[in-house]
C-alpha positions in Angstrom: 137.1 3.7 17.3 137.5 4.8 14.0 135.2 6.4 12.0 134.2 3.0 9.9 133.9 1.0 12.3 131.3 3.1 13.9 129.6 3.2 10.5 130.0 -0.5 10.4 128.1 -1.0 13.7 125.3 1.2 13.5 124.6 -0.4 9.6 124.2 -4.0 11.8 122.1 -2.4 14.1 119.6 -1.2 11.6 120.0 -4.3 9.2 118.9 -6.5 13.1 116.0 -4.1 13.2 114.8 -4.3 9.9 115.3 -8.1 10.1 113.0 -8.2 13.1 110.6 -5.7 11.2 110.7 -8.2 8.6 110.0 -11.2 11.1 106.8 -9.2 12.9 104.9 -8.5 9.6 105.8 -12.2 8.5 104.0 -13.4 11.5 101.5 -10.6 11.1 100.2 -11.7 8.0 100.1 -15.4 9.1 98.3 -14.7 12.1 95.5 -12.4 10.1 95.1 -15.7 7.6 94.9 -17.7 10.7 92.0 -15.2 12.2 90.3 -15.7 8.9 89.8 -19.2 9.1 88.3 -19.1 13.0 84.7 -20.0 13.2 82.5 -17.7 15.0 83.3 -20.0 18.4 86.7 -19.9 18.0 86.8 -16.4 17.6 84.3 -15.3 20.7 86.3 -17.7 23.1 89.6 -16.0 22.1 87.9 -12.5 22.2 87.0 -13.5 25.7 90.4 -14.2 27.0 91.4 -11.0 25.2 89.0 -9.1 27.2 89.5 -10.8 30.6 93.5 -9.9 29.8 92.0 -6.0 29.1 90.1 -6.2 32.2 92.9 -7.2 34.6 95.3 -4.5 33.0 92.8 -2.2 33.8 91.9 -2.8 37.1 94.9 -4.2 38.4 97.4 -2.7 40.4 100.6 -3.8 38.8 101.4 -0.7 37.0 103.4 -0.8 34.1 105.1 -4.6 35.0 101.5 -6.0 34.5 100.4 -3.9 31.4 103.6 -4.7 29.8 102.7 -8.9 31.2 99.1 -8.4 29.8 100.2 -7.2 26.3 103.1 -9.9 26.1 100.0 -13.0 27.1 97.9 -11.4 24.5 100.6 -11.2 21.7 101.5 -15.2 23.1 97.8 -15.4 22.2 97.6 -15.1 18.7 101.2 -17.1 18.5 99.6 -19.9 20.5 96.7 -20.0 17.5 99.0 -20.5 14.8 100.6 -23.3 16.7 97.4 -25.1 17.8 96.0 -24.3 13.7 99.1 -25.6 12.3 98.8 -28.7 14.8 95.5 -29.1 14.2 95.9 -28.8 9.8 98.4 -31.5 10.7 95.9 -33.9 12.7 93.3 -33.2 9.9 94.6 -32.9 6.3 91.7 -32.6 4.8 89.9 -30.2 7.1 90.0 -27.2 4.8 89.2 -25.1 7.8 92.5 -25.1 8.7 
């Protein structure tokens, strides 16, 4: 393979990563808004779940399979709010909460 297209491909390869980088602190910075507007309910129920998730990876015996499960549900935990906060801005346009 020649010396450019080598170049070539490991330039794609880092663009891909930055563009993922770029994607992660996008939804980072939507999901710390969306943490912002929880009540104190809201935010003690989710904390629960987080904690129950903690607990199970923890005391569980599915080694690194289930750790890497437990931190993928949490991470789907704070995507789920910004679905169910966006759903629910929709339901309720003038709910400023949301």
């Amino acid at each position: 393979m020649p010396m450019y297209e080598q170049k070539t491909k490991e330039f794609e390869k880092i663009n891909k990563k930055n563009d993922q980088l770029d994607e992660f602190i996008l939804l980072f910075d939507k999901v710390k808004k969306k943490i912002d507007q929880l009540d104190e309910n809201e935010a003690k129920s989710i904390l629960k779940i987080i904690y129950a998730n903690i607990v199970t990876a923890k005391t569980g015996n599915g080694g690194d399979a289930m750790v890497k499960e437990i931190v993928d549900n949490i991470f789907n935990i704070y995507q789920k709010l910004l679905e169910v906060m966006d759903k629910n801005k929709d339901m309720n346009p003038n709910n400023e909460k949301s």
